[in-house]
C-alpha positions as CSV (number, residue, x, y, z in Angstrom):
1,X,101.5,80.3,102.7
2,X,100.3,79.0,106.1
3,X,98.4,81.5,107.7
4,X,97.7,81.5,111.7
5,X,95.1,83.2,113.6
6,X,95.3,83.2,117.1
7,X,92.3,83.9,119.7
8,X,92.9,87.9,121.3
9,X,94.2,88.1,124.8
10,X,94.2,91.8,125.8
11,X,91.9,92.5,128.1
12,X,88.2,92.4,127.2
13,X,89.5,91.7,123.5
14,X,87.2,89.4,121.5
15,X,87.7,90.9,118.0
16,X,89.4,87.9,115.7
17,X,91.8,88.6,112.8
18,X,90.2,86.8,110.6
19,X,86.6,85.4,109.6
20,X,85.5,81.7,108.4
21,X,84.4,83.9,105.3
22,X,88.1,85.4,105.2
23,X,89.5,81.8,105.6
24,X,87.6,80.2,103.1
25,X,88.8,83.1,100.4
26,X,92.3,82.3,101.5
27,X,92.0,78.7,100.9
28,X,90.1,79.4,97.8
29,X,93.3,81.4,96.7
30,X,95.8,78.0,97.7
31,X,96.6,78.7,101.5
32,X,96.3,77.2,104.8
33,X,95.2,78.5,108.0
34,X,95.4,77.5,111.3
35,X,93.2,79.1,113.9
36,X,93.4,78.8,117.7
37,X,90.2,77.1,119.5
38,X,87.6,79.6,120.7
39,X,89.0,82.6,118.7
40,X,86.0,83.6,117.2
41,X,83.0,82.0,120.2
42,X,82.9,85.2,121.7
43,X,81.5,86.8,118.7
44,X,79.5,84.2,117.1
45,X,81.8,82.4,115.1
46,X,82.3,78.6,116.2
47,X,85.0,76.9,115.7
48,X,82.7,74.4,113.2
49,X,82.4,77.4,110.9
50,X,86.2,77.9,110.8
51,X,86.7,74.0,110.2
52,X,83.6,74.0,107.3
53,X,85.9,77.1,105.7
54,X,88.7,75.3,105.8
55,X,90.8,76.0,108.3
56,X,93.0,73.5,110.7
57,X,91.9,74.0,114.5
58,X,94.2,73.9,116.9
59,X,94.0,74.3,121.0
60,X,97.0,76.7,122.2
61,X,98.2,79.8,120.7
62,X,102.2,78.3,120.8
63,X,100.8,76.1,118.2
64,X,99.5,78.8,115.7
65,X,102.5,81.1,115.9
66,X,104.8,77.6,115.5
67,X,103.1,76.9,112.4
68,X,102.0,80.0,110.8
69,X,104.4,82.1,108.4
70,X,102.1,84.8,108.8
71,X,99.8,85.6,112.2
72,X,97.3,87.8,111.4
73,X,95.4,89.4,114.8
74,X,93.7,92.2,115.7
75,X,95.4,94.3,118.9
76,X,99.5,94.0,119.6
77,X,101.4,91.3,120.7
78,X,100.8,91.3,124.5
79,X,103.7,90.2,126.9
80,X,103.1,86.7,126.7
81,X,103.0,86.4,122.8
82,X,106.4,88.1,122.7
83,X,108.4,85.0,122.8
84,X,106.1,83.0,120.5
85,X,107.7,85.1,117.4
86,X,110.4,84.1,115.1
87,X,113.0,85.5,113.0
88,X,111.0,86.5,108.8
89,X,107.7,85.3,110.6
90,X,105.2,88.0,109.4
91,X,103.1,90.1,112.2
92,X,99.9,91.6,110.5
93,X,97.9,93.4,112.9
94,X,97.7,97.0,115.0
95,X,100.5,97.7,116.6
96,X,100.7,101.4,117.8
97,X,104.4,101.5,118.4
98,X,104.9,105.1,119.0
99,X,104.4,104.6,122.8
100,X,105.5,101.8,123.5
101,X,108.9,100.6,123.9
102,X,108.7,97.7,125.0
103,X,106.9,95.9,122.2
104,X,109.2,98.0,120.3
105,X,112.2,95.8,121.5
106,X,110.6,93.0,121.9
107,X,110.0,92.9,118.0
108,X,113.3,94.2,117.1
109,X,114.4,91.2,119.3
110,X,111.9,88.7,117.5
111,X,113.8,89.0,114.0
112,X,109.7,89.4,113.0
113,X,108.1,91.2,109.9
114,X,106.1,93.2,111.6
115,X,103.3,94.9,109.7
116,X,100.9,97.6,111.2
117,X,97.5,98.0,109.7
118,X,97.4,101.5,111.1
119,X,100.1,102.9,109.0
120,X,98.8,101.2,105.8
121,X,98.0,104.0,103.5
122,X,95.9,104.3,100.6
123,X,96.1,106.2,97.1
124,X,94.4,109.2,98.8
125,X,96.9,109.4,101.8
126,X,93.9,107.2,103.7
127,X,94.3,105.0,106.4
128,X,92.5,102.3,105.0
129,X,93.0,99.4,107.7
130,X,92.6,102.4,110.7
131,X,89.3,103.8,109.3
132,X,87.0,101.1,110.3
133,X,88.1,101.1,113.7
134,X,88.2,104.8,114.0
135,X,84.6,104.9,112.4
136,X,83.6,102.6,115.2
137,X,85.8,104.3,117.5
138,X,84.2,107.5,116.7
139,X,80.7,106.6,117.5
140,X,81.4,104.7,120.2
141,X,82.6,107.6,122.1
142,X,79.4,109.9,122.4
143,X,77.5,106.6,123.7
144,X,80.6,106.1,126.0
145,X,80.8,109.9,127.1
146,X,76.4,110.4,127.0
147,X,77.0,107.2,129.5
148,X,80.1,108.5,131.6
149,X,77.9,111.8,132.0
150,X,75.8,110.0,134.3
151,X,75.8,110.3,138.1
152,X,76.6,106.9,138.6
153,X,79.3,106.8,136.9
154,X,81.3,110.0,138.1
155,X,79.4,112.4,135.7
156,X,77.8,116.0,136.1
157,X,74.4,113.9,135.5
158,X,73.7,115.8,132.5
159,X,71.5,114.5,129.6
160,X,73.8,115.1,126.1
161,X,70.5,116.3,124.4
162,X,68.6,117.9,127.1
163,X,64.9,118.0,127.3
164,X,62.4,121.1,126.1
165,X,63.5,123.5,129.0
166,X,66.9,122.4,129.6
167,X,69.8,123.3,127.3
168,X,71.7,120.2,126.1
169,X,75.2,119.3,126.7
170,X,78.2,121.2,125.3
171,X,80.1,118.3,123.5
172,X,83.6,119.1,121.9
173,X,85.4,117.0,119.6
174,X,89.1,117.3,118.6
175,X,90.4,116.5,115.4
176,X,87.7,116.1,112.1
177,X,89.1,113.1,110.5
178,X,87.2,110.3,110.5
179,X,87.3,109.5,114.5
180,X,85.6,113.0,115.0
181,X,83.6,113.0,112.0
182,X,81.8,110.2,112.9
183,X,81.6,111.6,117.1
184,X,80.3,114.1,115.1
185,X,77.7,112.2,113.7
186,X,76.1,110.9,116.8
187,X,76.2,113.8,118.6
188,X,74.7,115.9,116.6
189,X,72.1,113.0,116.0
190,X,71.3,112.9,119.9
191,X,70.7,117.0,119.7
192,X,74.0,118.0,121.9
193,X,75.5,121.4,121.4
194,X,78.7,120.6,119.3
195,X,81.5,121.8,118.2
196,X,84.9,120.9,116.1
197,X,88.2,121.9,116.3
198,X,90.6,121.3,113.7
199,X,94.0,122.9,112.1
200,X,92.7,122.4,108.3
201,X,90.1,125.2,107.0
202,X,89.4,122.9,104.5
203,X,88.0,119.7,106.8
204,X,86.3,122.5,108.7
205,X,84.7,124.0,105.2
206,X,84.1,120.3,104.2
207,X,82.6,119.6,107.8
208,X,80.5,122.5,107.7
209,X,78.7,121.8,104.4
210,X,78.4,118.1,105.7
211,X,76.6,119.0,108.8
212,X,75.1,122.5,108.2
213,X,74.3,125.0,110.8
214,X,73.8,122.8,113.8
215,X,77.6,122.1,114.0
216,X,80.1,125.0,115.0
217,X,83.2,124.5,113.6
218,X,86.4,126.0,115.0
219,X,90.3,126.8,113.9
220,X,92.2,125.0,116.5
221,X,94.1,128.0,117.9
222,X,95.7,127.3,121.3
223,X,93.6,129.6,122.5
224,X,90.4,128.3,121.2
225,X,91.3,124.3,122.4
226,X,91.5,126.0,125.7
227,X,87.8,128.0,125.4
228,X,86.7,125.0,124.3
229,X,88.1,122.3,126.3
230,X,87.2,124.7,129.7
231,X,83.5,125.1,129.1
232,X,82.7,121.7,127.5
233,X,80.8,119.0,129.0
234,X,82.3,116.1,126.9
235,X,85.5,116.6,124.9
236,X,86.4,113.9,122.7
237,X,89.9,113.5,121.8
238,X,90.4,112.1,118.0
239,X,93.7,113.5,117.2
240,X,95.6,111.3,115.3
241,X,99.4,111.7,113.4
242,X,100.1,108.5,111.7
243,X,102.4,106.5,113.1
244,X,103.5,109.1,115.7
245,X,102.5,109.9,119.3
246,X,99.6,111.9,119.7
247,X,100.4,115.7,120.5
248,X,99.2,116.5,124.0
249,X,96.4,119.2,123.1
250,X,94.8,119.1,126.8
251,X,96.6,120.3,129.7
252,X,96.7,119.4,133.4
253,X,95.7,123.1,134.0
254,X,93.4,122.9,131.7
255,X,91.7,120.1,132.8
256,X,91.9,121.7,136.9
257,X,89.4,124.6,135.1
258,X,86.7,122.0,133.6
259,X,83.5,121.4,135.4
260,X,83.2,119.0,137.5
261,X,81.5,115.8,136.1
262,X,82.6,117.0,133.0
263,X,84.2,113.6,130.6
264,X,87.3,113.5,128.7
265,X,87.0,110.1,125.5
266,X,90.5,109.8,124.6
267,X,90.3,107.7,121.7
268,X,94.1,108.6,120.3
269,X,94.9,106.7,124.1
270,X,96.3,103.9,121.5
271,X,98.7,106.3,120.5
272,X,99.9,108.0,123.7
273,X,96.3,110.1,124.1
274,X,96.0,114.1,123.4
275,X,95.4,115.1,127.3
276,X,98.4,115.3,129.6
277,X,96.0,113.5,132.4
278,X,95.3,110.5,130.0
279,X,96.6,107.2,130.8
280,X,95.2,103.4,129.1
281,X,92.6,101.9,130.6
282,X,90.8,98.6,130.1
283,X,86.8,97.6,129.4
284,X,87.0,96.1,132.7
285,X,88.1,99.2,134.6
286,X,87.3,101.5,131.7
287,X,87.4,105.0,133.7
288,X,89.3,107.5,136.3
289,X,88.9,111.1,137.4
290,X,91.6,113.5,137.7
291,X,90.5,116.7,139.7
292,X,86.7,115.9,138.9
293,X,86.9,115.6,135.3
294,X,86.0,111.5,134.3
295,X,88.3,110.1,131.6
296,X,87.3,107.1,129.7
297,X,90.8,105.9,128.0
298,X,90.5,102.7,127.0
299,X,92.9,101.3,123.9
300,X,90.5,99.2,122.4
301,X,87.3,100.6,122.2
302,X,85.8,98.5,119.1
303,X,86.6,95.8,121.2
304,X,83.3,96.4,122.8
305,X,81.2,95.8,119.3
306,X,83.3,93.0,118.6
307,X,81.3,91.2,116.0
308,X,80.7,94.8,114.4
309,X,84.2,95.5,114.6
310,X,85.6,91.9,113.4
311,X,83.7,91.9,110.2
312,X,84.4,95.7,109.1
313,X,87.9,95.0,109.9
314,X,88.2,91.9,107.8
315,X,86.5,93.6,104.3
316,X,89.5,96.0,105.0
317,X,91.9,93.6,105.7
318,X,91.6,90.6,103.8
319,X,93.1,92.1,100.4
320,X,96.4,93.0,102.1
321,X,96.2,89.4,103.4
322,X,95.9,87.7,100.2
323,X,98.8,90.2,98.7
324,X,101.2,89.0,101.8
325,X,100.5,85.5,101.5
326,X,100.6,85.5,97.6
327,X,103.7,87.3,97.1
328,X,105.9,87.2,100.1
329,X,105.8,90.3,101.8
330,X,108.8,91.7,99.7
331,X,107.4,91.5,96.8
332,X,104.4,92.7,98.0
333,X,105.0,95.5,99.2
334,X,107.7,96.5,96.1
335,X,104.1,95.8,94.1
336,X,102.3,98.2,96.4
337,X,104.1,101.2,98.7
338,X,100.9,102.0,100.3
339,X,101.1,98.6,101.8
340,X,105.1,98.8,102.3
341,X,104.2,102.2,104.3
342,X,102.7,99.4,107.0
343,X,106.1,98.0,107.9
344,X,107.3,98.9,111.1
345,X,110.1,96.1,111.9
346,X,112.0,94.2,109.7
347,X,114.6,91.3,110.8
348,X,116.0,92.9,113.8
349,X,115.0,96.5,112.3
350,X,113.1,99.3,113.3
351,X,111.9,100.5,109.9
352,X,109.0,103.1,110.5
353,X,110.8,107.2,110.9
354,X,107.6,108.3,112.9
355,X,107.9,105.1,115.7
356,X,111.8,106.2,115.5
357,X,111.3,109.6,116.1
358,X,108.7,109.1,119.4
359,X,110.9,106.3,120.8
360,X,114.5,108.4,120.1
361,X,115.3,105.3,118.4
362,X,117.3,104.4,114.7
363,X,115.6,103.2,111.7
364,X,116.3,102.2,108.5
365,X,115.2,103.1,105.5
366,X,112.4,101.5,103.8
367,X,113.9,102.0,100.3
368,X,117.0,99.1,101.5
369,X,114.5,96.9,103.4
370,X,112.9,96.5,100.4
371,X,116.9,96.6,98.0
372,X,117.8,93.6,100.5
């Protein structure tokens, strides 16, 4: 199969879908790949590494999505890109349909194969292609919220660990799967007061023995999001139902009784975002403030680390590429229905029941996608 990697357009987006390392594996296993100039300079990774692994180099995007039978990327399709698909061409990348529409249609419209590495699932009802991201995601977001807590930047000017004297901040994260467990992490690391909120007593008992008496963990009552949300300093928002929009856990009134200064990190923005106030943002104009409360909502947060992010990515990745290319994604993903789980449009189809039941949309049924 003739694979194409395009270079990222989205704003601030310099994350690459695939590696020379990756490319020389998929040669090794009888493809070809085509990669767009420049994909990978940002990060490091020259365009003489890509040709040394293998890979045909090529200077515009129309080119690699002419060529390619697969395009493997990091972030959505943006507007641009939308007519540059064709009818059985394979899509391999995040797409985050739930709330948005219009790349909804627009691959409907395509006739694409349109494969979303963020409802991939594993053997242990893992994200595996998500939790990379979501582990960079999740520590990401104290450094983002410890910076948006500075006077400068809109913040109550409040150190997240304080200083001998002075309390630190009160830093609550929502959600303890592996976004939060990881906010968890660093926050607790940097000596903040923190606290989790979660709807399973058993992530909470798991989270408990992880972190010991320094974390406080909390049943996610409505009740206690509101406590909690009200009196925090820095909430971070890592609420995530696969495939499906993100419920709204923070409300506007809520949000009118924080402190003022106080941050809100929506990291499920890519999905729709857990606070009724949240809305996407970009690195470039990362922040707002709604009724003094700073919120840091931008959709592509690795993006930031993106040589971090590109290669943790890719040791997820790569396997599902190789199956893909190798098979035909029929096959494939008859082989392997944690993979299949990943499809979200199929020739003129919307496939996925969660994007379908955000959007108000039909779908069909995986089982004769796969019967065709």
């Amino acid at each position: 199969m003739l694979l194409g990697v395009p270079r990222e357009i989205k704003n601030h987006e310099y994350r690459v879908g695939m590696t020379p390392g990756s490319v020389r594996e998929a040669m090794h296993h009888g493809h070809q790949v085509v990669v767009e100039a420049g994909a990978g300079r940002a990060i490091g990774l020259e365009d003489d590494a890509y040709r040394q692994a293998g890979a045909t180099i090529v200077a515009e995007a129309a080119e690699v999505y002419r060529r390619a039978d697969m395009v493997v990327k990091v972030k959505e399709p943006q507007a641009s890109e939308f007519g540059l698909l064709r009818r059985d061409q394979i899509l391999f990348t995040y797409l985050h349909l739930a709330p948005d529409r219009k790349q909804t249609r627009a691959l409907i419209d395509s006739g694409c194969i349109a494969v979303a590495y963020e409802t991939v699932t594993d053997a242990r009802g893992g994200l595996p292609l998500l939790a990379p991201m979501s582990i960079v995601a999740g520590r990401m977001s104290v450094q983002v919220g410890a910076s948006c807590l500075e006077i400068a930047r809109g913040g109550r000017g409040q150190l997240l660990g304080g200083v001998p004297g002075v309390p630190p901040a009160k830093v609550v994260v929502l959600g303890g799967g592996t976004v939060g467990t990881n906010a968890l992490r660093m926050a607790l690391g940097l000596e903040a007061d923190v606290a989790v909120l979660d709807k399973s007593l058993s992530r909470l008992y798991d989270l408990d023995l992880q972190f010991g008496p320094a974390l406080k963990t909390v049943f996610a009552t409505l009740e206690a999001v509101e406590e909690h949300v009200v009196a925090a300093d820095l909430v971070i928002c890592g609420v995530l139902v696969p495939g499906a929009a993100a419920p709204k856990l923070i409300t506007a009134d809520m949000v009118r009784h924080m402190k003022r200064g106080a941050v809100i990190v929506d990291v499920s923005i890519d999905q729709g975002g857990c606070s009724e106030t949240s809305r996407p943002t970009t690195h470039a104009d990362p922040t707002y403030v709604v009724d003094g409360v700073v919120h840091y909502c931008v959709t592509n947060m690795p993006g930031a680390v993106a040589r971090t992010s590109t290669f943790a990515l890719n040791n997820a990745t790569l396997p599902f590429v190789l199956a893909l290319a190798g098979k035909g994604w029929q096959r494939a993903m008859k082989d392997d229905p944690h993979l299949a789980n990943g499809l979200n449009v199929a020739q003129g189809r919307l496939v996925n029941a969660a994007v379908a039941d955000a959007l108000g949309l039909d779908h069909l049924l995986l089982s004769r996608v796969l019967q065709a």
